[in-house]
NUMAR-850601 format. One record per atom (N, C-alpha, C): residue in one letter; x negated, y, z negated. Coordinates in steps of 0.02 Angstrom, whole numbers, padded with zeros to 5 digits, always signed. Each point is the difference from the previous one (the first is absolute). Layout:
N
AXYZ ...
This chain:
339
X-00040-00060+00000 X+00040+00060+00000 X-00043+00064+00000 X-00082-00007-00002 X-00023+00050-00032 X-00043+00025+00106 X+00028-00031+00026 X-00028+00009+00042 X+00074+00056+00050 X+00031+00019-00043 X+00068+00041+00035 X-00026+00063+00028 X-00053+00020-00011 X-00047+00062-00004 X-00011-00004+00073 X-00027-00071+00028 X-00017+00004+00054 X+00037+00008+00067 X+00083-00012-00034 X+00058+00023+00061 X+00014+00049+00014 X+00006+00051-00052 X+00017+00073-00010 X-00031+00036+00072 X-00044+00004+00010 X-00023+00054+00083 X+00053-00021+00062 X+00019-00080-00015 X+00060-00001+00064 X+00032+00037-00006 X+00029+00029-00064 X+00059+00062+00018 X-00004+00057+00007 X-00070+00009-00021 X-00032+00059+00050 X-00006-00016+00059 X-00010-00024+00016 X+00003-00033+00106 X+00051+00031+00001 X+00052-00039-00012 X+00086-00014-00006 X+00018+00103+00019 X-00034+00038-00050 X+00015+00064+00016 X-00038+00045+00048 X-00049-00037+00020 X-00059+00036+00037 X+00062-00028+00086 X+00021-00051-00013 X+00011-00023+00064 X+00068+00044+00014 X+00047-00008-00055 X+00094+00053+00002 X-00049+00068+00024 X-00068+00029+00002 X-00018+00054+00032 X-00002+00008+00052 X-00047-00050+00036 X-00023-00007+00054 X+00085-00028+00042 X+00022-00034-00032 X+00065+00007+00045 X+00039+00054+00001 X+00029+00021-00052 X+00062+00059+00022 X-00057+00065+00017 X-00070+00013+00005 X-00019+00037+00035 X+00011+00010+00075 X-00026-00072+00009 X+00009-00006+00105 X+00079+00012-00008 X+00053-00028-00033 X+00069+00027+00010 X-00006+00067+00022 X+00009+00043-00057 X+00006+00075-00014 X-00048+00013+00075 X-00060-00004+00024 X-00026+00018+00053 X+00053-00021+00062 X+00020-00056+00014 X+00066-00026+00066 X+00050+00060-00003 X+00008+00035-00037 X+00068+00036-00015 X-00007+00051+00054 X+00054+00048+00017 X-00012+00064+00040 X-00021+00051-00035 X-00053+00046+00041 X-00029+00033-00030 X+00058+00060+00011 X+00037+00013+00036 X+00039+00051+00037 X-00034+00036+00052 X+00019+00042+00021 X-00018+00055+00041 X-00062+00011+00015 X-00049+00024+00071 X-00039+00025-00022 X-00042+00041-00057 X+00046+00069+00022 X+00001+00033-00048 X-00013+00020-00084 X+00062-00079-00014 X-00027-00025-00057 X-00067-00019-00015 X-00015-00083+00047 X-00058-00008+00004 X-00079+00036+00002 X+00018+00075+00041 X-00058+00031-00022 X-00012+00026-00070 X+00073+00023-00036 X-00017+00028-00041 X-00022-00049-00067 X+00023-00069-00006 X-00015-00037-00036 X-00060-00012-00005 X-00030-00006+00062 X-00082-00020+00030 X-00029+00069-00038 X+00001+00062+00004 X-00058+00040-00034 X+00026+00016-00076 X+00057-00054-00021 X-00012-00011-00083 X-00044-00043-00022 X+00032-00065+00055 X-00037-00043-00026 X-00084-00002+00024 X-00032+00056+00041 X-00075-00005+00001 X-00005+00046-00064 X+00026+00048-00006 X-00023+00051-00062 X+00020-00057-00053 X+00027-00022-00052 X+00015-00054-00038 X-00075-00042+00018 X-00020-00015+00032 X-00071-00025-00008 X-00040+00017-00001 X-00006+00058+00034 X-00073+00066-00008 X-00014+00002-00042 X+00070+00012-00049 X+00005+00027-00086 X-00036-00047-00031 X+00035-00086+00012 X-00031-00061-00053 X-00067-00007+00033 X-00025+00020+00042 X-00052-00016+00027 X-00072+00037-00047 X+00033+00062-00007 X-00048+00054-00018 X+00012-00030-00077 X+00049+00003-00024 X-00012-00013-00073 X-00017-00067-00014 X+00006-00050+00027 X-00043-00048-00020 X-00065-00014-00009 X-00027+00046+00048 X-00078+00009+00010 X-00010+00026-00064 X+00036+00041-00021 X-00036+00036-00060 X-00006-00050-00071 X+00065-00014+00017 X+00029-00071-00070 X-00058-00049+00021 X-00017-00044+00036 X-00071-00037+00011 X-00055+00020-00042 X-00010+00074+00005 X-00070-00010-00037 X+00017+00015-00081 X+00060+00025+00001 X+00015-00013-00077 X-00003-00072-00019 X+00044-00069+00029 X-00007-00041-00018 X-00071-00035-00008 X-00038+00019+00059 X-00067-00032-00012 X-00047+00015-00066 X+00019+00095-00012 X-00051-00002-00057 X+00029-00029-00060 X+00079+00004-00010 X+00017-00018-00056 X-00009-00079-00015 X+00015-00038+00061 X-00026-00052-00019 X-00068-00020-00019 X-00056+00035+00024 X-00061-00011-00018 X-00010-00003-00063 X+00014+00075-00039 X+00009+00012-00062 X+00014-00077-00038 X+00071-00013+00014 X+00052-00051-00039 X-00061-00068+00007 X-00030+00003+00073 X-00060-00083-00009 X-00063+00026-00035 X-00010+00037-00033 X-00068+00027-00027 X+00001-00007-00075 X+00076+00028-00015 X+00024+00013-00085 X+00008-00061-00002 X+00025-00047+00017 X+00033-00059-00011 X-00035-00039-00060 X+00034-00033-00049 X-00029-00037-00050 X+00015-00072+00017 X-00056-00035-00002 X-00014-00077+00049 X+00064-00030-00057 X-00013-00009-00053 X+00051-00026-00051 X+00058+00006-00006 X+00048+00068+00019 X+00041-00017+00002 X+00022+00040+00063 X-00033+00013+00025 X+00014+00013+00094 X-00018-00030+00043 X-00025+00009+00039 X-00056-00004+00064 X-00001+00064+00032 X-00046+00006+00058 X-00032+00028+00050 X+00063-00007+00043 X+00029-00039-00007 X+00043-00016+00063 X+00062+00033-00015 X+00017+00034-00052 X+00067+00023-00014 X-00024+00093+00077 X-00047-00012+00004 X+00005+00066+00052 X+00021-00038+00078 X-00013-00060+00008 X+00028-00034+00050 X+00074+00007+00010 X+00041-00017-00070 X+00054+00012+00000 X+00030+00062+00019 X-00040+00030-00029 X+00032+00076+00006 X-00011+00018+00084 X-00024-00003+00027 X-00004+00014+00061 X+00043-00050+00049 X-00003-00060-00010 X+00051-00021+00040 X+00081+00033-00052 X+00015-00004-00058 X+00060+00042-00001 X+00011+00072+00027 X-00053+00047+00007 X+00016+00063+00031 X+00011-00020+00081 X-00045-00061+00034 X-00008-00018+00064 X+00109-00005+00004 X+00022-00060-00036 X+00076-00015-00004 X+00040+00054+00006 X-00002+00054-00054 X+00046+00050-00029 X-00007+00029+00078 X-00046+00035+00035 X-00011+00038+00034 X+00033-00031+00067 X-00013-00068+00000 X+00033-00048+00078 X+00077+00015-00022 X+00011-00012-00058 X+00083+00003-00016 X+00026+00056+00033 X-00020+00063-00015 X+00031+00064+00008 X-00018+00006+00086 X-00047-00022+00038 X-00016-00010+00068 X+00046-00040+00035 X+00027-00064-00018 X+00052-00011+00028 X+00072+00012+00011 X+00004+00038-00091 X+00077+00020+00013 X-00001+00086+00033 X-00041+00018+00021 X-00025+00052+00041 X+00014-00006+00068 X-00018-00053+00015 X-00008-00022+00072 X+00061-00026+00039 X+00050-00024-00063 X+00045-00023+00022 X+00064+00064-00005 X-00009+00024-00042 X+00043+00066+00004 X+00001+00051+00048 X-00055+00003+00019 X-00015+00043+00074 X+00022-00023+00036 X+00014-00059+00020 X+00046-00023+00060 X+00075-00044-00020 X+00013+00010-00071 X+00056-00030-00010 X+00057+00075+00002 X-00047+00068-00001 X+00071+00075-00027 X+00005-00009+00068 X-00046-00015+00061 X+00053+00050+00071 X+00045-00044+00009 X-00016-00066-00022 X+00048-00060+00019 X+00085-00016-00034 X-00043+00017-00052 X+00063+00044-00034 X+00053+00035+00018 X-00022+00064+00020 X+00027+00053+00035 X+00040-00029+00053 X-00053-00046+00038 X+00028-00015+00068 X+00088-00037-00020 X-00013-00062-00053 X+00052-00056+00005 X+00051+00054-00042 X+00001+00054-00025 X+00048+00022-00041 X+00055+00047+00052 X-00048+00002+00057 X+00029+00040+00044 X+00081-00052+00037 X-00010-00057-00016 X+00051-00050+00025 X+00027-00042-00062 X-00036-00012-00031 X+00044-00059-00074 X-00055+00023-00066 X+00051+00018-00061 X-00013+00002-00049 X-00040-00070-00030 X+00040-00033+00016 X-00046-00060-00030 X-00050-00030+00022 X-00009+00013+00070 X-00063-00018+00046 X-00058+00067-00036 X+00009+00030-00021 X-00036+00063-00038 X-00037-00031-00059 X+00045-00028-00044 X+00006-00021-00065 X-00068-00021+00008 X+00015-00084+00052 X-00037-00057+00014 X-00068+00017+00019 X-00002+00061+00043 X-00068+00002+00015 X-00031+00034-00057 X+00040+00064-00044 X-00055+00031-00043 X-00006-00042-00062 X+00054-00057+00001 X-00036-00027-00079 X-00054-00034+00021 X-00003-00035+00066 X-00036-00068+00008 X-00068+00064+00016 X+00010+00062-00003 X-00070+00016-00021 X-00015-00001-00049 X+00028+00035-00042 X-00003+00003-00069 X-00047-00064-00032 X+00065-00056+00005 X-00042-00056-00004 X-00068-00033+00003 X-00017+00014+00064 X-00063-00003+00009 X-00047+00020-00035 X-00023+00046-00039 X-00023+00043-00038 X+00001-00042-00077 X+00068+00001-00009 X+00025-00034-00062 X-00036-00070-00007 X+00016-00041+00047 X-00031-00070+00018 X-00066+00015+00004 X-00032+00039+00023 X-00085+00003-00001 X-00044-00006-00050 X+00043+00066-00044 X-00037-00007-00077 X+00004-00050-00055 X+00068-00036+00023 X+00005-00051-00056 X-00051-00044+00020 X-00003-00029+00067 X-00025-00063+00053 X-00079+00041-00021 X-00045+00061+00011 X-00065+00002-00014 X-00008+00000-00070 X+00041+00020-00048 X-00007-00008-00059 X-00010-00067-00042 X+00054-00027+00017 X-00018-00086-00018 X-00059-00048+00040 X-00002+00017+00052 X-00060-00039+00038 X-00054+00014-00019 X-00026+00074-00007 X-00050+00024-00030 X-00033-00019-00086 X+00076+00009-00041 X-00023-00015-00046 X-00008-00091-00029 X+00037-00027+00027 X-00009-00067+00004 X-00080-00041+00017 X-00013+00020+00076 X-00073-00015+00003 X-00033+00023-00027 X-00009+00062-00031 X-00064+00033-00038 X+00008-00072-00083 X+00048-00002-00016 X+00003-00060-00063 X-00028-00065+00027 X+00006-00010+00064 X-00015-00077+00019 X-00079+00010+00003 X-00006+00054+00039 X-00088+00008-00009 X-00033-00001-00052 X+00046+00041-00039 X-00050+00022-00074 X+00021-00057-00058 X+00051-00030+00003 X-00003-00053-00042 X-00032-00068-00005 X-00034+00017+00080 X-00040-00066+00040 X-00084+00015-00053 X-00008+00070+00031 X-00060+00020-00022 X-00020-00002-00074 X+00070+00035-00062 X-00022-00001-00045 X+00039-00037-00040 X+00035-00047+00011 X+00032-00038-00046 X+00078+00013-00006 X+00058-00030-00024 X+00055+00036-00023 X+00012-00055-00063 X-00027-00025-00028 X+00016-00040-00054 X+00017+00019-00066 X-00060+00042-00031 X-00015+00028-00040 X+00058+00067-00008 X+00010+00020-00088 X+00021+00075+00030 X-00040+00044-00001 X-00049+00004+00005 X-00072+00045+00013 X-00015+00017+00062 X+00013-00077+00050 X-00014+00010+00065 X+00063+00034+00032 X+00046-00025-00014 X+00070+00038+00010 X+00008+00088+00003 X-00042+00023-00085 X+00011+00049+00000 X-00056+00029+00055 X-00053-00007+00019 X-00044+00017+00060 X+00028-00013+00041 X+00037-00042+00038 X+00016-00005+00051 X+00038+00049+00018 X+00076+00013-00056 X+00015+00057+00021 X+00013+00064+00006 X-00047+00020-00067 X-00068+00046+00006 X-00059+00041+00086 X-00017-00058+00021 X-00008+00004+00056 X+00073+00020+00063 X+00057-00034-00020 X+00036-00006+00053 X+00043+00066+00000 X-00027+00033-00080 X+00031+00094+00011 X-00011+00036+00041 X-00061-00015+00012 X-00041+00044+00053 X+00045+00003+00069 X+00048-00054+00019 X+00033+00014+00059 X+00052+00052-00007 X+00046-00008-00060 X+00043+00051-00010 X-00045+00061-00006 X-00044+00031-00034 X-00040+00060+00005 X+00007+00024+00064 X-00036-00063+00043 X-00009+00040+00070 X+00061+00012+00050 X+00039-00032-00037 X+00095+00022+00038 X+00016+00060-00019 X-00013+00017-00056 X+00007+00047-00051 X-00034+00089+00026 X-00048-00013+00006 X-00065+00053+00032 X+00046+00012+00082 X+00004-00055+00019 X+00008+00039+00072 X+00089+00030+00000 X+00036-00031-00048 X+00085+00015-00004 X-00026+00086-00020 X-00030+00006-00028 X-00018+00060-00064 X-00012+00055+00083 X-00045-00016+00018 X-00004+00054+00066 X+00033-00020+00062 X+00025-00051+00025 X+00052+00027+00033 X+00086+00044-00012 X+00010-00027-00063 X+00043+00021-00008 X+00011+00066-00017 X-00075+00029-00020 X+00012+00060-00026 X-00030+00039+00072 X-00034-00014+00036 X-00032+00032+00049 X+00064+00012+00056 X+00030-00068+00025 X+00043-00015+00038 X+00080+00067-00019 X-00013-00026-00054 X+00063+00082-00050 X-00025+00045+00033 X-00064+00035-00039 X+00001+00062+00023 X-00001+00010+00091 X-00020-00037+00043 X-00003+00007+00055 X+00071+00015+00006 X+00071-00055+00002 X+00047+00015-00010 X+00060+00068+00005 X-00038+00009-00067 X+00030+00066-00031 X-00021+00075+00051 X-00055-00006-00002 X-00028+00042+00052 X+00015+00009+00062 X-00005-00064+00027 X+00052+00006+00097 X+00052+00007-00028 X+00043-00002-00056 X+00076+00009-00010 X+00018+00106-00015 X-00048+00008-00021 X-00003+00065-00004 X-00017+00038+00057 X-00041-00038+00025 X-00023+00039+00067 X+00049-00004+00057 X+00034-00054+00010 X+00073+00020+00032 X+00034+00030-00001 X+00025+00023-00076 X+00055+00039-00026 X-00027+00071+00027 X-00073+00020-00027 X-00028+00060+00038 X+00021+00017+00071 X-00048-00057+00038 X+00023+00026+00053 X+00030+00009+00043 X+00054-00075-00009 X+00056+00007+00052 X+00083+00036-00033 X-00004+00011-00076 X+00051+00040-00013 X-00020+00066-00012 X-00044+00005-00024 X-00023+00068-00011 X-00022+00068+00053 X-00045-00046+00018 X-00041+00038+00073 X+00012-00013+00071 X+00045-00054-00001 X+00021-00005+00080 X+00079-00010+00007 X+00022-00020-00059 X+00065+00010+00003 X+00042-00070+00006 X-00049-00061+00018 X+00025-00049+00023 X+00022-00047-00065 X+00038-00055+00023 X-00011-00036-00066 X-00046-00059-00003 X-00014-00002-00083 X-00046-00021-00017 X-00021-00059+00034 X+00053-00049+00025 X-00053-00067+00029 X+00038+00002+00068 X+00004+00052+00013 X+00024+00008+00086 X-00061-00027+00043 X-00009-00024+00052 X-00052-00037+00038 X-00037+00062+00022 X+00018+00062+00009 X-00044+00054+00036 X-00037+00035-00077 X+00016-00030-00057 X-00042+00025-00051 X-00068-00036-00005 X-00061+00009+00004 X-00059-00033+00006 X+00000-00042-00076 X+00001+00034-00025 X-00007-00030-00078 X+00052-00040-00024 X+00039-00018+00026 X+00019-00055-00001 X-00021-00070+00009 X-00047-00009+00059 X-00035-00060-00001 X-00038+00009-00058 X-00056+00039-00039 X-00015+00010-00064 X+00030-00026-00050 X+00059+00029+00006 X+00056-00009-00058 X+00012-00120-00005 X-00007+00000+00055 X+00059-00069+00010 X-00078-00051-00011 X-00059+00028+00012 X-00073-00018-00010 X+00002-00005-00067 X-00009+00045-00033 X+00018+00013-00069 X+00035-00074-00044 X+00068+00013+00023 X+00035-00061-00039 X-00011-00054-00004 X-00029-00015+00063 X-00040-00076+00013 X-00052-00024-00031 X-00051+00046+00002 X-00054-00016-00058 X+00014+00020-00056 X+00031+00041-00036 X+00010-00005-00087 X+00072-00046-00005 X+00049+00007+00029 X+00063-00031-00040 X-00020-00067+00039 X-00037-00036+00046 X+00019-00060+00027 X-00086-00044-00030 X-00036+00050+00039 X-00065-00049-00012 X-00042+00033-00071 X+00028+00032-00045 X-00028+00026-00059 X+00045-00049-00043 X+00090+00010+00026 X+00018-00056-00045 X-00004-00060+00016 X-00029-00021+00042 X-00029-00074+00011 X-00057+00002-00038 X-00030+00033-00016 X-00077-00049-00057 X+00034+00032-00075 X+00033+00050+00018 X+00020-00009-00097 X+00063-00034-00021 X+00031-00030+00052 X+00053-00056-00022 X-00073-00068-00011 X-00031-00005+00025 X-00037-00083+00013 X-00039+00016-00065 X-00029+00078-00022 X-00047-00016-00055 X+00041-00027-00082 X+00052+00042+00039 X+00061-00008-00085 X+00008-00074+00019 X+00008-00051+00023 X+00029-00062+00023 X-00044-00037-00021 X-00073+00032+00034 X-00068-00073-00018 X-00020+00038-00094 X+00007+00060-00011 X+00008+00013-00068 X+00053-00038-00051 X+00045+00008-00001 X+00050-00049-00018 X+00000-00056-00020 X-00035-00039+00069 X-00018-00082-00003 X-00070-00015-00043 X-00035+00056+00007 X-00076-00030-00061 X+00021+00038-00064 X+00045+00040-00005 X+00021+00034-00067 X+00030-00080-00059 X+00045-00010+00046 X+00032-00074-00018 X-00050-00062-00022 X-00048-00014+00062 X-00067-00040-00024 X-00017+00001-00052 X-00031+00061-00007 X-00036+00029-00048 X+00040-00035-00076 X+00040+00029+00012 X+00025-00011-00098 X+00057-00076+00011 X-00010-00040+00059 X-00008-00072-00006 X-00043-00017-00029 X-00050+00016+00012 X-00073-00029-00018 X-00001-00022-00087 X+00054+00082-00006 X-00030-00029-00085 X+00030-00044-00032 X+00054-00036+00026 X+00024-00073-00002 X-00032-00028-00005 X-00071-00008+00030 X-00019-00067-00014 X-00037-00009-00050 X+00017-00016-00037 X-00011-00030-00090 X+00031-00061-00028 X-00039-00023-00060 X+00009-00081-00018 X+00079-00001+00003 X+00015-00056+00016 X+00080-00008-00011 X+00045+00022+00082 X-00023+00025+00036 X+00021+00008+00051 X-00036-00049+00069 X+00047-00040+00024 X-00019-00069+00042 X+00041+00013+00028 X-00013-00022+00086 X+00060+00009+00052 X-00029-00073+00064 X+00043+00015+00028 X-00058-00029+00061 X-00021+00033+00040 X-00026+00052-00009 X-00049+00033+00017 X-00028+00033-00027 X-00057-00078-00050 X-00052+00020-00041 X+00016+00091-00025 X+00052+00009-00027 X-00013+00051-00034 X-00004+00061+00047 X+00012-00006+00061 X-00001+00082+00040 X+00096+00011+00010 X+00053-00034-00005 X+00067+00015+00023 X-00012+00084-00016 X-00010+00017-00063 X+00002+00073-00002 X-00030+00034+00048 X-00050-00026+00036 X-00037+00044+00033 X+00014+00005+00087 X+00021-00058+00019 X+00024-00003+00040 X+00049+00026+00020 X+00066-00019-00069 X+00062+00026+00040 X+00024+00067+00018 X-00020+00046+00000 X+00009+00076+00051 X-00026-00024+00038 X-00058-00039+00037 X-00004+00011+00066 X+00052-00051+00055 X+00021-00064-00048 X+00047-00045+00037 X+00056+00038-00005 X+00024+00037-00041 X+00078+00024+00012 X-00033+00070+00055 X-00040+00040+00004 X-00023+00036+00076 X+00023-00034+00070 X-00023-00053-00006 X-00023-00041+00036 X+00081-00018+00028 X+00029-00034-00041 X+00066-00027+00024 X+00057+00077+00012 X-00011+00051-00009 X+00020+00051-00012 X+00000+00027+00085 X-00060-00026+00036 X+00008+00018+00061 X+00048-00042+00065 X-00006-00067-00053 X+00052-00043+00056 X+00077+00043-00025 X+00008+00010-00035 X+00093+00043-00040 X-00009+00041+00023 X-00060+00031+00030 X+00019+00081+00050 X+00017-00027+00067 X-00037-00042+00022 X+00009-00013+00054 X+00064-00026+00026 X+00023-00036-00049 X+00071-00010+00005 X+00053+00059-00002 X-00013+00036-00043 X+00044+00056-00011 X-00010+00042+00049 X-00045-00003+00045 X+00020+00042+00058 X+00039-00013+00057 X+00038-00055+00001 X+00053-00040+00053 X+00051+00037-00017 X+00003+00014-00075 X+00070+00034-00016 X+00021+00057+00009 X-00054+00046+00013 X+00018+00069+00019 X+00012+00001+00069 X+00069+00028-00005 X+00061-00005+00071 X+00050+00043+00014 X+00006+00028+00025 X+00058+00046+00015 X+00047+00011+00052 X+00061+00006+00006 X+00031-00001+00037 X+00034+00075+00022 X+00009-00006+00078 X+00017+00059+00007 X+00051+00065-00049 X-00036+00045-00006 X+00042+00048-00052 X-00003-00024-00051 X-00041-00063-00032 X-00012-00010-00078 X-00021+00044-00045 X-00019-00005-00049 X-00055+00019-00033 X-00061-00040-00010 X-00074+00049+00031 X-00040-00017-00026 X-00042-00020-00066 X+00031+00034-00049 X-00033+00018-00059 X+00012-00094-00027 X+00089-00011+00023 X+00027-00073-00038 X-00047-00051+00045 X-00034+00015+00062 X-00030-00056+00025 X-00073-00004-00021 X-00026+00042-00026 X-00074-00002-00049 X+00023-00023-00075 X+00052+00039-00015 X+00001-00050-00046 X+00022-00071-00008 X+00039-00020+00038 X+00006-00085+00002 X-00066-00022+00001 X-00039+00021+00049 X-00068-00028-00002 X-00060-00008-00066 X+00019+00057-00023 X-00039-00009-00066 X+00036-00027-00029 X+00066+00007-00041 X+00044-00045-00052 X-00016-00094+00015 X+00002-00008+00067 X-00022-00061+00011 X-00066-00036-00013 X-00045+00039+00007 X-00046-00024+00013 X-00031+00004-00085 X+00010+00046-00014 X-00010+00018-00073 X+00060-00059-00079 X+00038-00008+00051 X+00065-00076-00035 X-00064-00047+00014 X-00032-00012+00027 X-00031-00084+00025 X-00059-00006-00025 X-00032+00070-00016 X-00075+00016-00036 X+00027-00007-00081 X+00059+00022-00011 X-00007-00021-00083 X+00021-00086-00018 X+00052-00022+00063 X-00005-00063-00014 X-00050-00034+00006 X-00057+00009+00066 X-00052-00025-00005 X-00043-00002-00069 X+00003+00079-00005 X-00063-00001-00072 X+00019-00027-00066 X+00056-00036-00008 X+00029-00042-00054 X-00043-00059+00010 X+00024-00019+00045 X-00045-00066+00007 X-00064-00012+00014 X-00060+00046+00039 X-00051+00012-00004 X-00009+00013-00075 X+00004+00059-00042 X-00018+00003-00077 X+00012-00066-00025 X+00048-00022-00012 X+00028-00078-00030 X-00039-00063+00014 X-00035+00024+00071 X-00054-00078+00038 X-00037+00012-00045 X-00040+00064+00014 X-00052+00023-00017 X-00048+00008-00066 X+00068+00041-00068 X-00041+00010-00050 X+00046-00070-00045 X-00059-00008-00045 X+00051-00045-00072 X+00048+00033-00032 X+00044-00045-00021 X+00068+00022-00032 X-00015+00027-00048 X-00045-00021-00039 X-00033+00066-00063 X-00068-00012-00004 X-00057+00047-00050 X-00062-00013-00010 X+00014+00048-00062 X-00073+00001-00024 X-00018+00027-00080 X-00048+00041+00035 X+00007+00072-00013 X-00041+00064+00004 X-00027+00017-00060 X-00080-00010-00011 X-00037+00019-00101 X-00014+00074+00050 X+00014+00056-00036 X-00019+00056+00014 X-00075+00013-00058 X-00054+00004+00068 X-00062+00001-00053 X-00006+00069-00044 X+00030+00046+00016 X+00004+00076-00033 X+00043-00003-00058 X+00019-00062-00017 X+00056+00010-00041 X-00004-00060-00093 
C-alpha cells in the first residue's frame, strides 16, 4: 500500500492531458471576423511581449535566490537540493499562468464570436477555457509535487520521522518557488493592468472623445493586454502557489503524526500522504464536473456553473469519506511532548 505514492503523477497526466485536449478544442472554434481576428492577434502578441519581458527578469531572481537557498542549506535537516525544488516550483507556477494565458487569448474572440449566435455555445467555449487553466494548475501541481517525493524519498529515506521531516523540508522549497513567482506576477501583471485601464479612460474618453474600449481607441489593445497577464496569467501562478501551498501545509503537520502508537498501512505516512491523494482524486471530480455545465437556450448561466460545481464538489466529499476512512486508523494515541 505504501507504494500509492507511486500512482499519484497519473493524475497529473490525467490533467496535463484535459489541457492539451480542450486546448486544440478552444483553437477549432471560430475566430470570427477578420477584423476581430486582427484585433485579437495584437493582444495576444502584446500578452506575450509582456510575459516575455517579465519572465526574463523573474529568471534571474529565481536563479540567485535559489543559489542562496543551496548554499544556506543545513545537510541535516535540509539539503542542497531544496534550491532544486524551488526552481522547478517557480519553473511550474510560471508554466501555469503561461498556459491559462495562452488559452484565453484565443478563447475571448471565440467567445465573442459564438455569443454572436447561441448563448450557450458562448458558455461552452469560455468555460472550457477557463478550465483549462483550472486543470493545469491542479494537473502541474500534483505531478510536480508527487515526483519531487518519489525522488527525494528514494534518495533520503521516508521511514524514519526525521527523514520524513527532511524530505519535506526539502519539498518546501517548491511551494517557495510558486510562491516568488505568484508574488510578481500578480502584482506586476496588476499594476500593468490598472495602468492600460487608466490609460484608456484618458484617452479615449477624455481626450478623444471615444469610448473607452471602442476598437479606434489604441489603448485598448493595452487595456485587454493588461487583463490577460495580471487577472489570467498572474492568477494562474497565484491560484497554483495557494494549491501546491495548501497541499505541503497539510504534509507538514501530517508528519507530526507519526509517533509511537500510530500504525497504518502505510508504515506510518497515511497522514502524510493524504492531501496529496485527495488532490489527486480531486482532479478526476473536476473533470467530471465539467460535463455538467450546460445551458440551454435563454437559460441561465450562473445555474449551469453551478450544477457543475455542486456536482462535482457532491462526489469529492463522498469520495473523501472513503479515502480518509481507507486511509487513516479509526483512532491512535497523540503524547503531546510539550505537555
Amino acid at each position: 500500500m505504501e507504494n500509492i505514492l507511486y500512482v499519484l503523477p497519473a493524475f497529473g497526466v490525467l490533467g496535463l492531458l484535459f489541457v492539451a485536449w480542450k486546448s486544440a478544442w478552444v483553437s477549432k472554434q471560430d475566430a470570427g471576423t477578420d477584423k476581430m481576428k486582427k484585433i485579437a492577434g495584437h493582444i495576444a502578441e502584446g500578452a506575450m511581449a509582456f510575459l516575455k519581458a517579465e519572465y526574463k527578469i523573474l529568471a534571474i531572481f529565481v536563479v540567485c535566490v535559489a543559489l542562496l537557498l543551496g548554499v544556506t542549506a543545513n545537510s541535516e535537516t535540509s539539503s542542497p537540493l531544496v534550491a532544486v525544488s524551488f526552481v522547478i516550483g517557480a519553473f511550474t507556477s510560471a508554466l501555469a499562468g503561461f498556459i491559462g494565458m495562452r488559452v484565453a487569448t484565443k478563447a475571448n474572440v471565440r467567445t465573442t464570436q459564438a455569443a454572436r449566435t447561441s448563448l450557450g455555445r458562448a458558455l461552452e467555449v469560455a468555460f472550457t477555457g477557463g478550465s483549462v487553466m483550472g486543470m493545469g494548475v491542479v494537473g502541474l501541481g500534483v505531478l510536480g509535487l508527487s515526483l519531487l517525493l518519489i525522488v527525494y524519498s528514494n534518495v533520503f529515506g521516508f521511514e524514519t520521522q526525521a527523514q520524513v521531516n527532511q524530505v519535506l523540508t526539502i519539498v518546501t522549497g517548491f511551494s517557495f518557488g510558486a510562491s516568488s513567482i505568484a508574488l510578481f506576477a500578480r502584482v506586476g501583471g496588476g499594476i500593468y493592468t490598472k495602468a492600460a485601464d487608466v490609460g484608456a479612460d484618458l484617452v479615449g474618453k477624455v481626450e478623444a472623445g471615444i469610448p473607452e474600449d471602442h476598437p479606434l481607441n489604441p489603448a485598448t489593445i493595452a487595456d485587454n493586454v493588461g487583463d490577460n497577464v495580471g487577472d489570467v496569467a498572474g492568477m494562474g501562478a497565484d491560484l497554483f502557489e495557494s494549491y501546491v501551498g495548501s497541499i505541503v501545509g497539510s504534509m507538514v503537520l501530517g508528519a507530526a503524526f507519526m509517533v509511537d502508537g500510530f500504525a497504518d498501512q502505510f508504515n506510518g505516512l497515511s497522514a502524510v500522504l493524504l492531501p496529496l491523494v485527495l488532490a489527486a482524486v480531486g482532479i478526476v471530480m473536476s473533470f467530471i464536473g465539467t460535463f455538467f455545465v450546460k445551458v440551454k437556450e435563454g437559460g441561465d448561466p450562473q445555474k449551469a456553473l453551478n450544477t457543475g460545481e455542486f456536482v462535482s464538489s457532491a462526489m469529492m466529499i463522498v469520495a473523501s469519506y472513503f479515502i480518509i476512512t481507507w486511509m487513516l486508523p479509526a483512532e491512535w494515541t497523540y503524547n503531546d511532548l510539550l505537555v
